[in-house]
N, CA, C and O atoms as a GROMACS GRO file, in nm:
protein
  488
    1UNK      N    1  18.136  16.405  -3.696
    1UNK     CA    2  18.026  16.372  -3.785
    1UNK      C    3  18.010  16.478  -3.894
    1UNK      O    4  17.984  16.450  -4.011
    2UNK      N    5  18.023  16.569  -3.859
    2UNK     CA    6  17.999  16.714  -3.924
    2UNK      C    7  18.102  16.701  -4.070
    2UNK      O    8  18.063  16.720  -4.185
    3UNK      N    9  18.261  16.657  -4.019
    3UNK     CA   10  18.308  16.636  -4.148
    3UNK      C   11  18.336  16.536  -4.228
    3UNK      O   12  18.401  16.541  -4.333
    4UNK      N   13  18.268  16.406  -4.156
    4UNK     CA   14  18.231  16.311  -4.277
    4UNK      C   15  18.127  16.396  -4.396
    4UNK      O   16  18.142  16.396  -4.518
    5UNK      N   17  18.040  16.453  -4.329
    5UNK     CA   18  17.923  16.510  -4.430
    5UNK      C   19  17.946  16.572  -4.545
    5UNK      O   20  17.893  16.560  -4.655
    6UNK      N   21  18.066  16.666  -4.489
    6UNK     CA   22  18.142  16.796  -4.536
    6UNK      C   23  18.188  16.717  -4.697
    6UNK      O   24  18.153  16.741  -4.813
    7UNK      N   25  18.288  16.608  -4.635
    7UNK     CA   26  18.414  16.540  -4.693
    7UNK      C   27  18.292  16.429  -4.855
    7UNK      O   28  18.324  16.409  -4.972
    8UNK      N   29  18.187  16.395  -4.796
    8UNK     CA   30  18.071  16.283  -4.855
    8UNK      C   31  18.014  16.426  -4.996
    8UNK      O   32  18.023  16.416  -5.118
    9UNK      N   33  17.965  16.536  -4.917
    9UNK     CA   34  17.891  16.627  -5.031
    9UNK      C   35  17.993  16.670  -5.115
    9UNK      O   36  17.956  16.686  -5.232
   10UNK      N   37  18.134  16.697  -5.090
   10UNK     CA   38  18.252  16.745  -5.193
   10UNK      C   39  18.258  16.638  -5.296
   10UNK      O   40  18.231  16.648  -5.416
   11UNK      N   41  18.304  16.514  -5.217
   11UNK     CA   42  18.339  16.406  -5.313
   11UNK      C   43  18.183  16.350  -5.417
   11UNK      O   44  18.178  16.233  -5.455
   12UNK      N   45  18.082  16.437  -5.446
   12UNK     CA   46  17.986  16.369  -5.486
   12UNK      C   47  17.994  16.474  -5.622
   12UNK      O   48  17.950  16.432  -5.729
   13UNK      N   49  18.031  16.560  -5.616
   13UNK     CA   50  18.047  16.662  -5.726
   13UNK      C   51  18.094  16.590  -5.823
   13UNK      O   52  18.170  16.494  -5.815
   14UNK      N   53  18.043  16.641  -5.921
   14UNK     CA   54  18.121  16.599  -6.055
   14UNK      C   55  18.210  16.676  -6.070
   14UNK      O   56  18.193  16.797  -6.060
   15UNK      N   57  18.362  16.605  -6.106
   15UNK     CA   58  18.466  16.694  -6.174
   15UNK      C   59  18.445  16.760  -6.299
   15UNK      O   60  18.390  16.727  -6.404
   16UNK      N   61  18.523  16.897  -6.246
   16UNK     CA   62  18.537  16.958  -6.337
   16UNK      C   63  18.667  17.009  -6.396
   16UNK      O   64  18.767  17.003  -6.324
   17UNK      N   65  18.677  17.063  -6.531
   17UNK     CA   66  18.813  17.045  -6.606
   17UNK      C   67  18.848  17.209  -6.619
   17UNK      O   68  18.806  17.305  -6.685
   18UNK      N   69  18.940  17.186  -6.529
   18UNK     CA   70  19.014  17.355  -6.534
   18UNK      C   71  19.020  17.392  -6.640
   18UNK      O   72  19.065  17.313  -6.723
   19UNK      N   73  18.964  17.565  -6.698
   19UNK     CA   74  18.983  17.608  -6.805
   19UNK      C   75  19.095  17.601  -6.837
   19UNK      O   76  19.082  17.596  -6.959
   20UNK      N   77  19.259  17.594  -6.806
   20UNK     CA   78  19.337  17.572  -6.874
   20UNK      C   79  19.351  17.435  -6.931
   20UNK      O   80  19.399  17.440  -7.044
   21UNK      N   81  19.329  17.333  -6.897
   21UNK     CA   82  19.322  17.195  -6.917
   21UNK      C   83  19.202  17.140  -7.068
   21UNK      O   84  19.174  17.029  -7.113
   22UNK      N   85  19.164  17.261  -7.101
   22UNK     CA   86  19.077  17.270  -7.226
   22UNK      C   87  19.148  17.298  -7.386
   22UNK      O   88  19.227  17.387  -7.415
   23UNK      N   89  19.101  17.211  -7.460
   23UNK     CA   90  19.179  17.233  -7.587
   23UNK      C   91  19.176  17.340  -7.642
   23UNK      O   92  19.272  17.411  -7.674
   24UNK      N   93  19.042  17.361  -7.661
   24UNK     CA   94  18.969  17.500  -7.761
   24UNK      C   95  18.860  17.544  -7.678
   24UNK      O   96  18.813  17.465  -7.596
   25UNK      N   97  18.827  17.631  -7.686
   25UNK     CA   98  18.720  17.730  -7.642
   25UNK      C   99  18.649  17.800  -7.759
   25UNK      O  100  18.734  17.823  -7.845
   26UNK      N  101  18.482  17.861  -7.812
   26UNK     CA  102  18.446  17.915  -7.891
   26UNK      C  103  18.380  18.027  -7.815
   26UNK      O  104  18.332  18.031  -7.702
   27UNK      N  105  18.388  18.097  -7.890
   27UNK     CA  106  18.258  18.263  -7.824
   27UNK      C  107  18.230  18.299  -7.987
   27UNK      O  108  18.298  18.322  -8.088
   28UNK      N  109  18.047  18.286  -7.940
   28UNK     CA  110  18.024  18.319  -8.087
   28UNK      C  111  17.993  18.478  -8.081
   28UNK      O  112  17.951  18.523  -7.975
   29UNK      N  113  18.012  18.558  -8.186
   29UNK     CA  114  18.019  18.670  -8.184
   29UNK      C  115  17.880  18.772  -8.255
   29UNK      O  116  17.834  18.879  -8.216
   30UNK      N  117  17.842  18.682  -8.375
   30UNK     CA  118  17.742  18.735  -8.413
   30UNK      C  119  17.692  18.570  -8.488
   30UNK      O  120  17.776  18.480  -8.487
   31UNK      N  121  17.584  18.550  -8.536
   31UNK     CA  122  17.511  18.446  -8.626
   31UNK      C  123  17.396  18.518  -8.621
   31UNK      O  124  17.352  18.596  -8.537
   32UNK      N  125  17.344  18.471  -8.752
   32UNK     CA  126  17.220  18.546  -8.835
   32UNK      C  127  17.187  18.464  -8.952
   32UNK      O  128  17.266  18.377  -8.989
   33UNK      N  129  17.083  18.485  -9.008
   33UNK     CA  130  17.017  18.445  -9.148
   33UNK      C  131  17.019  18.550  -9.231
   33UNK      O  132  16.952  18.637  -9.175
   34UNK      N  133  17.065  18.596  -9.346
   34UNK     CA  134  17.078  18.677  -9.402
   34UNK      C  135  17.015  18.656  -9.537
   34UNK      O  136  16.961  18.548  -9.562
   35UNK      N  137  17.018  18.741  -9.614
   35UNK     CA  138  16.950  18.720  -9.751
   35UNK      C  139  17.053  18.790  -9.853
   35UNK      O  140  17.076  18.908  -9.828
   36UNK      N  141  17.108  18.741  -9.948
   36UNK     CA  142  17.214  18.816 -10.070
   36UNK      C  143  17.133  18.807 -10.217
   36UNK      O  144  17.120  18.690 -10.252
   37UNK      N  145  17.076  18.904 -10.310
   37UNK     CA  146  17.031  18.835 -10.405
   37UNK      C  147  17.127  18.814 -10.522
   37UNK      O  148  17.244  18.852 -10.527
   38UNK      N  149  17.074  18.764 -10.592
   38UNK     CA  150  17.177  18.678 -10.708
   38UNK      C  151  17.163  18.728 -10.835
   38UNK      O  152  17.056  18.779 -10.868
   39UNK      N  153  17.272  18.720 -10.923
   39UNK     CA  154  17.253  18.792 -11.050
   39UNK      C  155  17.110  18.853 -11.108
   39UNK      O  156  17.065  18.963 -11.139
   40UNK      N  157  17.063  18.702 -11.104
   40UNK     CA  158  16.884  18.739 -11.149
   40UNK      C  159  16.804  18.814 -11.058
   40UNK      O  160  16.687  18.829 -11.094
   41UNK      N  161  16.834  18.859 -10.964
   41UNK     CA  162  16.750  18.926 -10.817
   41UNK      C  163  16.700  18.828 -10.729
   41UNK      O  164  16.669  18.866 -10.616
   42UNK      N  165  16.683  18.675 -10.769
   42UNK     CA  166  16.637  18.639 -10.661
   42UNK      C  167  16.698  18.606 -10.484
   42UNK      O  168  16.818  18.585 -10.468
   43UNK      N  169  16.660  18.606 -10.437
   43UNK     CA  170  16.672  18.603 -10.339
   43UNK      C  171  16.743  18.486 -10.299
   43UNK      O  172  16.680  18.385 -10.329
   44UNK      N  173  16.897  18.455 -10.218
   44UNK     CA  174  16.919  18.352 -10.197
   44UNK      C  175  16.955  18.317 -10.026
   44UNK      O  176  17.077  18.334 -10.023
   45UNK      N  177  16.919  18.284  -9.909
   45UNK     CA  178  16.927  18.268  -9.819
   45UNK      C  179  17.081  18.216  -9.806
   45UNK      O  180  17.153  18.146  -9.876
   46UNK      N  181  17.097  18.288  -9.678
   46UNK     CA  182  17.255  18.231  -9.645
   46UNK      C  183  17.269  18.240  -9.474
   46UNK      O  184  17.203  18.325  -9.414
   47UNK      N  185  17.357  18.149  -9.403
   47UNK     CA  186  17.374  18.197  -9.296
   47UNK      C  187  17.491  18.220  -9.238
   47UNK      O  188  17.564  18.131  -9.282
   48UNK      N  189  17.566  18.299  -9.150
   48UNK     CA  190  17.646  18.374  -9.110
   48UNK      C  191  17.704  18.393  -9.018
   48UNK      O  192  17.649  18.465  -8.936
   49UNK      N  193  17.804  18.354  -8.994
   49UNK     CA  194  17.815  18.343  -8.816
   49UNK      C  195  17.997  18.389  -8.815
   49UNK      O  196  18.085  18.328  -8.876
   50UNK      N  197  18.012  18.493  -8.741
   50UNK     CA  198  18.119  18.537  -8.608
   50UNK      C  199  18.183  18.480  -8.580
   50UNK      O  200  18.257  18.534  -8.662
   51UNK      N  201  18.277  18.371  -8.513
   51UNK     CA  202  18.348  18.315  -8.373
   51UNK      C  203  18.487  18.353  -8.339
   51UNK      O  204  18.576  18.396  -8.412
   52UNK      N  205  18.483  18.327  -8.206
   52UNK     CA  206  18.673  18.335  -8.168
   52UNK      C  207  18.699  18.235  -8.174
   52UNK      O  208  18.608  18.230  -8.258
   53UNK      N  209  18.740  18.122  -8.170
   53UNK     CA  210  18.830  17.996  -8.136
   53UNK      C  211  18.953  18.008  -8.120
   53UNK      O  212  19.038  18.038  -8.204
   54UNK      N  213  18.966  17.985  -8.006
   54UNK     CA  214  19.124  17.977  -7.875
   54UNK      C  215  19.123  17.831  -7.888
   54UNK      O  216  19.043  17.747  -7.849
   55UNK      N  217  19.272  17.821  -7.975
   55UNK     CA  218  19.338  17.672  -7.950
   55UNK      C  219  19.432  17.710  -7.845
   55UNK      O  220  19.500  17.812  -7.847
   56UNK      N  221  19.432  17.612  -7.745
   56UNK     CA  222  19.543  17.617  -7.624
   56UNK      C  223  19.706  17.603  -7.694
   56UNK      O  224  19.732  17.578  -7.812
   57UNK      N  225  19.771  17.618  -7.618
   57UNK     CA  226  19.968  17.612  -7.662
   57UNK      C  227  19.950  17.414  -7.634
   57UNK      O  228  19.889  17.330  -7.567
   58UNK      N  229  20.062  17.432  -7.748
   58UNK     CA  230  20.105  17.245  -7.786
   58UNK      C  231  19.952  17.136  -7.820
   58UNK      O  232  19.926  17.018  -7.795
   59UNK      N  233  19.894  17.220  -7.872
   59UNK     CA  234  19.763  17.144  -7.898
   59UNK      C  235  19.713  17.155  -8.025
   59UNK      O  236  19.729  17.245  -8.108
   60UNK      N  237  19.627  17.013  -8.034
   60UNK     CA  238  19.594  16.993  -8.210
   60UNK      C  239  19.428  16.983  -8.198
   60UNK      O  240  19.366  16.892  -8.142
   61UNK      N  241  19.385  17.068  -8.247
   61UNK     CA  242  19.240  17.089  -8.285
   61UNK      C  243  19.165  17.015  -8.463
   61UNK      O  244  19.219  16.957  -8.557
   62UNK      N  245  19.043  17.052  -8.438
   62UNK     CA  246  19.011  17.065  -8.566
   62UNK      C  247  18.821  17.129  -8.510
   62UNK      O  248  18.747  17.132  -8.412
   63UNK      N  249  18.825  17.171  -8.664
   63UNK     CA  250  18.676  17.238  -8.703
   63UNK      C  251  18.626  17.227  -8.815
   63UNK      O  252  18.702  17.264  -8.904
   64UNK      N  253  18.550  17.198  -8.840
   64UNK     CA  254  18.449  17.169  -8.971
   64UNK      C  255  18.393  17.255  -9.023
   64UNK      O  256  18.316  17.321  -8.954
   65UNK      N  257  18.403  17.276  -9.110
   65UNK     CA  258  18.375  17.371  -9.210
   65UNK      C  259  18.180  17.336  -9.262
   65UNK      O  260  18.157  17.247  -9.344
   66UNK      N  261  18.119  17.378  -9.230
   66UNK     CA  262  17.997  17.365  -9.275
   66UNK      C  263  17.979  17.470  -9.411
   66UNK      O  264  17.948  17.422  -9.519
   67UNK      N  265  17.993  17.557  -9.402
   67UNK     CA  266  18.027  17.652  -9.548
   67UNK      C  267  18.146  17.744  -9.587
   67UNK      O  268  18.245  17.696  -9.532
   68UNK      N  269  18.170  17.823  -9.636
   68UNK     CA  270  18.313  17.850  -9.671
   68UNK      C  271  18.369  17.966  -9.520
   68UNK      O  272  18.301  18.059  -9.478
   69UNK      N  273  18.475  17.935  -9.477
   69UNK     CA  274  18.540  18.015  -9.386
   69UNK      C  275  18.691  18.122  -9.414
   69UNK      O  276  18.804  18.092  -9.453
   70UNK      N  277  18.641  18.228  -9.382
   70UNK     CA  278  18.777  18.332  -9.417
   70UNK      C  279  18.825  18.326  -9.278
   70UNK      O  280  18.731  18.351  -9.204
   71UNK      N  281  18.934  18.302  -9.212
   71UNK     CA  282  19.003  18.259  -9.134
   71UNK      C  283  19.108  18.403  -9.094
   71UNK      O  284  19.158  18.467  -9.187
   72UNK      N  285  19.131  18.437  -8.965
   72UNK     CA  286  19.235  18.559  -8.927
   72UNK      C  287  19.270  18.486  -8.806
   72UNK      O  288  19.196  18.446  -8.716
   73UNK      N  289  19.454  18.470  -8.824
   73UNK     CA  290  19.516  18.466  -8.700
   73UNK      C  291  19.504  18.542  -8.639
   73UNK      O  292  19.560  18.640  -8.688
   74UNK      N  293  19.434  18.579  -8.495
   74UNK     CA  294  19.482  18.728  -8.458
   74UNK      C  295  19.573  18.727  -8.392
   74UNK      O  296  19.642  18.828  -8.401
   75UNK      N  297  19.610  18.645  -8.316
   75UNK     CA  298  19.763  18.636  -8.187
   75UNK      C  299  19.799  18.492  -8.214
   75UNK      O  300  19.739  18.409  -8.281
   76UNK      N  301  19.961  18.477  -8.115
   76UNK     CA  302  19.965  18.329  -8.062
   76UNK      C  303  20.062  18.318  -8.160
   76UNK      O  304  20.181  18.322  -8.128
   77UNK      N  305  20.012  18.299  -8.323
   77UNK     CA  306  20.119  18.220  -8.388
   77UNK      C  307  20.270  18.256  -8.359
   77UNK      O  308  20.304  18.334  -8.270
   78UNK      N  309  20.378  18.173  -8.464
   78UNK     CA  310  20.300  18.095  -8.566
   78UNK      C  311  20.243  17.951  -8.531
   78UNK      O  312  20.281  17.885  -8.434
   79UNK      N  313  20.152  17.914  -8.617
   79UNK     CA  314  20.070  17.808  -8.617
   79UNK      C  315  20.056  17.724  -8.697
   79UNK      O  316  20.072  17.783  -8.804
   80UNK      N  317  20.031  17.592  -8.724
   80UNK     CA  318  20.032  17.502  -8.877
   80UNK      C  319  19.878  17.462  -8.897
   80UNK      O  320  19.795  17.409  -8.822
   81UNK      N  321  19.873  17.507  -9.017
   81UNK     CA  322  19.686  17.481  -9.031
   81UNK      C  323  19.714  17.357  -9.132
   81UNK      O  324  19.822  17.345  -9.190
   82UNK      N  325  19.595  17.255  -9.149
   82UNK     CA  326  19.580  17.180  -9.251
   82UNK      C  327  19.463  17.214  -9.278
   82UNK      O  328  19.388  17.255  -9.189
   83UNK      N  329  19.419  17.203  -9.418
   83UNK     CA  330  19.258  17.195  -9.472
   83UNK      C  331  19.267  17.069  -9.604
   83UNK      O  332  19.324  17.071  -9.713
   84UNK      N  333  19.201  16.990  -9.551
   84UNK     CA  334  19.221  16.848  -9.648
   84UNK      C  335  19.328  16.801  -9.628
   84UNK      O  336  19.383  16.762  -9.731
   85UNK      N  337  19.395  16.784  -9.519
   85UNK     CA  338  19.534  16.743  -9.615
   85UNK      C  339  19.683  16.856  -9.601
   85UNK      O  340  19.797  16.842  -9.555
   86UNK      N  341  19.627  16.939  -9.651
   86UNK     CA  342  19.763  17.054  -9.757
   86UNK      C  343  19.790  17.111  -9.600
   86UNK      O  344  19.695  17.137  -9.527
   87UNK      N  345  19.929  17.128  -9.557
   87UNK     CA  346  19.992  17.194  -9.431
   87UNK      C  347  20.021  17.271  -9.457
   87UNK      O  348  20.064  17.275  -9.572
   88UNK      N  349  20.024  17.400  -9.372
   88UNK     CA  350  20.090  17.549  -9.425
   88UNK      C  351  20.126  17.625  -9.269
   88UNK      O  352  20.079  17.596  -9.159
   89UNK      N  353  20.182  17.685  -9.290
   89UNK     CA  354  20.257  17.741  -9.165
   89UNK      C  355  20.186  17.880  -9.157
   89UNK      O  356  20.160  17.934  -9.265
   90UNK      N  357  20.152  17.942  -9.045
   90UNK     CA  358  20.055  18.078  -9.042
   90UNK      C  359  20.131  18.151  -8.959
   90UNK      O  360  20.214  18.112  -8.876
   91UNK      N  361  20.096  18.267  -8.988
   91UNK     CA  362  20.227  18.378  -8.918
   91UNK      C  363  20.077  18.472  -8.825
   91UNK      O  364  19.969  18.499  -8.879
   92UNK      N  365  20.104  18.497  -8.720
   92UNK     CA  366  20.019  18.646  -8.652
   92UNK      C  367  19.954  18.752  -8.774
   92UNK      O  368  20.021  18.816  -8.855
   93UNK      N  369  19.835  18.748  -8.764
   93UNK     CA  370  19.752  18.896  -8.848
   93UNK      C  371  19.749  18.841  -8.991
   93UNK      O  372  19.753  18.921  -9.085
   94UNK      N  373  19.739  18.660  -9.022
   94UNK     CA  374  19.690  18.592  -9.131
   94UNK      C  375  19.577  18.558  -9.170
   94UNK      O  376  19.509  18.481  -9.102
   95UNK      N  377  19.536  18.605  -9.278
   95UNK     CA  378  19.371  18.583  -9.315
   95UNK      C  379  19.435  18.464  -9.426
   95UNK      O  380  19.545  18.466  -9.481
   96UNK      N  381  19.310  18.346  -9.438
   96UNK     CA  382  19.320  18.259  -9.531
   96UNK      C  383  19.163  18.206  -9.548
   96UNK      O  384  19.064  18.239  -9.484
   97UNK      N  385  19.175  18.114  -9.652
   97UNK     CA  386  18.999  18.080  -9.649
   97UNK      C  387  18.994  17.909  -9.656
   97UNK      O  388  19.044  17.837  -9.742
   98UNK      N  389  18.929  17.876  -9.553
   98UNK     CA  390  18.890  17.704  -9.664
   98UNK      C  391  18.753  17.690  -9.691
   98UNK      O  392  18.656  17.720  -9.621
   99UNK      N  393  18.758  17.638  -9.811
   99UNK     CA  394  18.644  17.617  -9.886
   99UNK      C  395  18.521  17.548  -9.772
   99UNK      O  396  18.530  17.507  -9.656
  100UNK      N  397  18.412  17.558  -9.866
  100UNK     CA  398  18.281  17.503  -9.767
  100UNK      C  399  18.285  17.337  -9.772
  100UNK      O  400  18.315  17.278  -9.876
  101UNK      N  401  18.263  17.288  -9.687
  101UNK     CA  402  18.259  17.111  -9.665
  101UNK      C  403  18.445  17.070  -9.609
  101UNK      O  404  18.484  16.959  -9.573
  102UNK      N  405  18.499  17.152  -9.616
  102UNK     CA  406  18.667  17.128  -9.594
  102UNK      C  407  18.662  17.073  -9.411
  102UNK      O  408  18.566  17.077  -9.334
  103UNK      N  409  18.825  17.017  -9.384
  103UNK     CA  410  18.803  17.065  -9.214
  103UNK      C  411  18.917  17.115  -9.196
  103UNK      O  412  19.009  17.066  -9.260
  104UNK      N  413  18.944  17.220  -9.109
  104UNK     CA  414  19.031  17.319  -9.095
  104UNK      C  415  19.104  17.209  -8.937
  104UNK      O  416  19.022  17.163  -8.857
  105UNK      N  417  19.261  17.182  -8.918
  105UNK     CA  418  19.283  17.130  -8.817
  105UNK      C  419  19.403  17.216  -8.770
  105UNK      O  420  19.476  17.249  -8.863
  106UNK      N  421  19.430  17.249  -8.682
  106UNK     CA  422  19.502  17.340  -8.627
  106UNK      C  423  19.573  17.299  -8.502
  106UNK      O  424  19.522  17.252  -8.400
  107UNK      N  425  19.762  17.337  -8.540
  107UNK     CA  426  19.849  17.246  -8.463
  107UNK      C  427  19.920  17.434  -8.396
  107UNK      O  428  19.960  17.532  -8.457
  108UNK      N  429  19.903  17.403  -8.249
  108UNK     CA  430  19.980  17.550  -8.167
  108UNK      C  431  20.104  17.476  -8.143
  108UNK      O  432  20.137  17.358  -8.128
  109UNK      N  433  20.173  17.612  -8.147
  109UNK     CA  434  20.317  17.584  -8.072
  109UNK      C  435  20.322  17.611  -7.915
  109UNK      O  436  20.252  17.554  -7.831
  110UNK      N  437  20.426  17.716  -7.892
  110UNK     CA  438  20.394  17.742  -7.758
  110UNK      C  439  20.310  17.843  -7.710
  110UNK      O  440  20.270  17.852  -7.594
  111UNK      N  441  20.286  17.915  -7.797
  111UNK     CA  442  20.146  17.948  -7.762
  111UNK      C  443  20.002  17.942  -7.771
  111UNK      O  444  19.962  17.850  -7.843
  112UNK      N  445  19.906  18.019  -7.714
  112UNK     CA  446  19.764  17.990  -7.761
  112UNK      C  447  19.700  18.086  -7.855
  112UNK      O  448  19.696  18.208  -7.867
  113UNK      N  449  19.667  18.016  -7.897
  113UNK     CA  450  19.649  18.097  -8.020
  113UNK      C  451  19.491  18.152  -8.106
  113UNK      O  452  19.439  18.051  -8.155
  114UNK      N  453  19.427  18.248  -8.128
  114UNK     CA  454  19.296  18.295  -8.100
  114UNK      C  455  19.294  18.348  -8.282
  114UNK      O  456  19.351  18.432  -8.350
  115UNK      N  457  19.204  18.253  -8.301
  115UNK     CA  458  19.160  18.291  -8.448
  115UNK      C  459  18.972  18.319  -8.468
  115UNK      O  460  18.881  18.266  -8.405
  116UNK      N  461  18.966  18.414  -8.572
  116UNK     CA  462  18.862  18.506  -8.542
  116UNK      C  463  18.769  18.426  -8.723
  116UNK      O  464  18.814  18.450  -8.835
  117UNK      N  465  18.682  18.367  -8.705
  117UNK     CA  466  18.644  18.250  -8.815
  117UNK      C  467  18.534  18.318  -8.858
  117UNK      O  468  18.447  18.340  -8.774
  118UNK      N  469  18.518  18.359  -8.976
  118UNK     CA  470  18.352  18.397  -9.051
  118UNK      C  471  18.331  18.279  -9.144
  118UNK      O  472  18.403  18.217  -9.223
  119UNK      N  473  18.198  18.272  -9.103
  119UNK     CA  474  18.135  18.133  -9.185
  119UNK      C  475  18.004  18.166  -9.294
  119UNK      O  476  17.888  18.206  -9.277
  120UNK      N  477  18.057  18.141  -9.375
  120UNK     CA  478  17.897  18.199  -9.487
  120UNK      C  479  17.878  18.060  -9.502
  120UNK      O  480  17.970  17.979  -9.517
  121UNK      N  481  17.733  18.027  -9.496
  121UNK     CA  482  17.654  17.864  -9.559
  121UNK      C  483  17.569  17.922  -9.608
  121UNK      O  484  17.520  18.030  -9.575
  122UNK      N  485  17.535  17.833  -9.722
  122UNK     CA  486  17.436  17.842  -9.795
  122UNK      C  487  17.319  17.718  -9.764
  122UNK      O  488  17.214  17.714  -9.829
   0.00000   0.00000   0.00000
């Protein structure tokens, strides 16, 4: 009786998806509201944010660009980024930028590959 019970409370769990079995992963690193002023002094609000994003090996991602992103391979590649469209091949220790409203989609080879994303929005 004891391990029907056992066997009934396991199987009631919801599955869960092995961290390797995951496409991408994010860790945000810093986000904030910041303030930059503008030629004239006024004041123009902006916000700011940090992340890692780990694309797994043989996997195709994407991320949305809410405002403009300066982009650093830090490991893993090489890697093929698209932004709109345009394909480009990325080598290890590559900074690039896509514009704000763009979507950044990102194709790994055999490895995984950990890019370090700053986001300025306005």
């Amino acid at each position: 009786m004891h391990e029907l019970l056992l066997t009934l409370a396991v199987g009631a769990l919801p599955p869960q998806q092995p961290e390797a079995l995951r496409t991408t992963e994010t860790r945000v690193r810093f986000e904030q509201s910041l303030s930059i002023r503008t030629r004239e002094g006024a004041a123009q609000p902006v916000r700011v944010s940090l992340r890692e994003w780990v694309v797994r090996n043989r996997q195709k991602a994407s991320l949305p660009a809410g405002g403009m992103l300066v982009v650093h391979l830090r490991g893993g590649g090489p890697a093929f980024t698209s932004v709109d469209g345009s394909r480009t091949q990325r080598k290890d220790d590559e900074f690039f930028v896509v514009p704000a409203g763009a979507t950044l989609t990102v194709e790994t080879g055999n490895e995984t590959c950990v890019f370090t994303v700053l986001e300025v929005q306005r």
